[in-house]
C-alpha positions as CSV (number, residue, x, y, z in Angstrom):
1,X,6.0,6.4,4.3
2,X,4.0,4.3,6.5
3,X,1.4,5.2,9.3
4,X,2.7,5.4,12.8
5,X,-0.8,5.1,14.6
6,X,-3.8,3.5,14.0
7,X,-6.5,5.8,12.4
8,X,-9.8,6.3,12.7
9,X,-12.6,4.4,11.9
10,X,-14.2,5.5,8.6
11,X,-10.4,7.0,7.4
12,X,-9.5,6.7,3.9
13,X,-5.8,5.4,3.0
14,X,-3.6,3.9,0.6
15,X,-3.0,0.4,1.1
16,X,0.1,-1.3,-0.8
17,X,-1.4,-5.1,-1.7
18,X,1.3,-5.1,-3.9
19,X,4.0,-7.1,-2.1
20,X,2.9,-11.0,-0.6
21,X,-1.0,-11.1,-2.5
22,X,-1.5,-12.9,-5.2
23,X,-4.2,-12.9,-8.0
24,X,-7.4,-13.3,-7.4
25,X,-6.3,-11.4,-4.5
26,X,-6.2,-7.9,-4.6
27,X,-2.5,-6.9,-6.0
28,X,-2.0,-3.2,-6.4
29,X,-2.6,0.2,-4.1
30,X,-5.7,1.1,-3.8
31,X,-7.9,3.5,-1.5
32,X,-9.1,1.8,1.5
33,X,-11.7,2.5,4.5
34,X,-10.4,1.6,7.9
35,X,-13.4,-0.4,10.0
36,X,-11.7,-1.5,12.9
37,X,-11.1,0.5,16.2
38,X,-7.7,0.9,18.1
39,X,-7.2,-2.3,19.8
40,X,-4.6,-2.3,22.2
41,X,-4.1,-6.5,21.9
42,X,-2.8,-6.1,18.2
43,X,-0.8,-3.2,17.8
44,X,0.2,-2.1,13.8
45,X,-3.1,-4.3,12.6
46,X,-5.6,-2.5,11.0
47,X,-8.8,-4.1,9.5
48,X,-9.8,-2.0,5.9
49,X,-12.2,-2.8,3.1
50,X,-11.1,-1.7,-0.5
51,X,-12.4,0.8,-2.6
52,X,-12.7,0.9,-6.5
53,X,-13.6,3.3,-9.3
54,X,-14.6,1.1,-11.8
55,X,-18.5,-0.7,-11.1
56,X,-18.4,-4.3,-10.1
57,X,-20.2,-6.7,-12.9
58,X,-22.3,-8.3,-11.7
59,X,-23.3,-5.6,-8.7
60,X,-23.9,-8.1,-5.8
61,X,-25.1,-7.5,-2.1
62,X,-21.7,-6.8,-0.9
63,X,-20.8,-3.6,-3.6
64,X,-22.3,-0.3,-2.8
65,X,-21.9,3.1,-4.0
66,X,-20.4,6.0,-1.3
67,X,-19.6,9.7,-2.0
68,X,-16.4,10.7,-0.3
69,X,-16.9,14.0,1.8
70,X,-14.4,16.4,2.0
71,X,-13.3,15.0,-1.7
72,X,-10.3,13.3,-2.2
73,X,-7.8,15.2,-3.7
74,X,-7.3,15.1,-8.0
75,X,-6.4,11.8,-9.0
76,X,-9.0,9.9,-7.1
77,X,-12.3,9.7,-7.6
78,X,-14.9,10.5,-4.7
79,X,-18.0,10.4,-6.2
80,X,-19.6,6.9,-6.6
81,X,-17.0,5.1,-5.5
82,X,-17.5,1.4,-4.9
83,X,-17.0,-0.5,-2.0
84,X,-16.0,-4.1,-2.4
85,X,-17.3,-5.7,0.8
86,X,-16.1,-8.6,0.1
87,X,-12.6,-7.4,0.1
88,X,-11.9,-7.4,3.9
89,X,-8.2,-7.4,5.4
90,X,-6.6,-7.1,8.3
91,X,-2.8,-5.6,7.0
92,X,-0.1,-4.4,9.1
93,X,0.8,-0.5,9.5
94,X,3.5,-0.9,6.4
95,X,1.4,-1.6,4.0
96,X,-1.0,1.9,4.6
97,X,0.0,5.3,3.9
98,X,-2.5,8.6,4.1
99,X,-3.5,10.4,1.2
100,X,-1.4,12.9,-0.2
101,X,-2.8,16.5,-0.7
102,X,0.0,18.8,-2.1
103,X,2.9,20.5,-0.2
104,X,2.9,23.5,2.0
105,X,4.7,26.5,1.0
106,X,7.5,25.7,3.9
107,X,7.7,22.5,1.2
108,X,5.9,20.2,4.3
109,X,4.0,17.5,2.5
110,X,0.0,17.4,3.4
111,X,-2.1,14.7,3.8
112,X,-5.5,13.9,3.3
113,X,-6.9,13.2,7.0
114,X,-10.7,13.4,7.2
115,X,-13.0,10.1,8.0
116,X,-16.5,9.4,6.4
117,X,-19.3,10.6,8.1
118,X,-22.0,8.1,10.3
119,X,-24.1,7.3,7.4
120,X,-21.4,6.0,4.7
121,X,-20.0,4.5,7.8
122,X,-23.2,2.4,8.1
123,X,-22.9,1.6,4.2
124,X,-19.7,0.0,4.1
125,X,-20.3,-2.0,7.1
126,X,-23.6,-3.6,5.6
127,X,-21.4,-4.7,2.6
128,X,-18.7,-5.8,4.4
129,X,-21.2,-7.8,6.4
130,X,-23.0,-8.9,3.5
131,X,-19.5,-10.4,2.0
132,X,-19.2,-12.0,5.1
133,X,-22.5,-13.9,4.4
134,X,-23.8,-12.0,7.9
135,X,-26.2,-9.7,6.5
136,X,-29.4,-10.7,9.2
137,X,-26.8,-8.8,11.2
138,X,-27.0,-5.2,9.6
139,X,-30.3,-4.8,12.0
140,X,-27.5,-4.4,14.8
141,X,-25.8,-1.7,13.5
142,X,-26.3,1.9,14.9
């Protein structure tokens, strides 16, 4: 089921690149980090980067390493995950979903709803910057 709302910056979803992407774009779900803020001028857009388990050959600029904390639940990986900050996107609400966790005992599904922290925050934006070909910018960042 689709998000309703945008989250928050630093969130980790699902994002379904399944449906309209096409080789060498990405083409399956795949954890994601939102980057951009709320933005009340483009309501259901979020911007994410993507996430990978597997170690990009060759390791460029733009890939870096994050630890996810709290950790994902089993089936995802959230030690040394790569970012791929070259794999920017701005997709619509549909296409994200949040994490699942496990079911309650009243059967209610739970979700996986924390955000990284300032620091891997700072990471991902230096890659994404440095896929953009903008890294003299990364002396901005807070």
């Amino acid at each position: 089921m689709p998000i309703k709302e945008h989250p928050r910056t630093g969130a980790i979803l699902l994002c379904d690149f399944n449906s309209g992407f096409r080789k060498p774009e990405m083409v399956k779900r795949r954890p994601v980090v939102v980057l951009s803020p709320k933005i009340a001028a483009r309501p259901g857009l979020c911007t994410v980067v993507a996430l990978s388990n597997t170690e990009p050959f060759p390791k460029l600029s733009f890939h870096c390493q994050i630890d996810i904390r709290p950790r994902l639940p089993d089936g995802f990986n959230s030690d040394g995950v790569w970012v791929k900050g070259d794999m920017l996107n701005t997709v619509s609400f549909h296409r994200l979903d949040f994490i699942r966790v496990g079911k309650a005992e009243s059967g209610k599904r739970l979700y996986y709803y924390d955000a990284l922290g300032d620091a891997e925050i700072r990471k991902v934006r230096e890659c994404v910057l440095s896929g953009l070909g903008l890294s003299t910018l990364t002396k901005h960042l807070p």
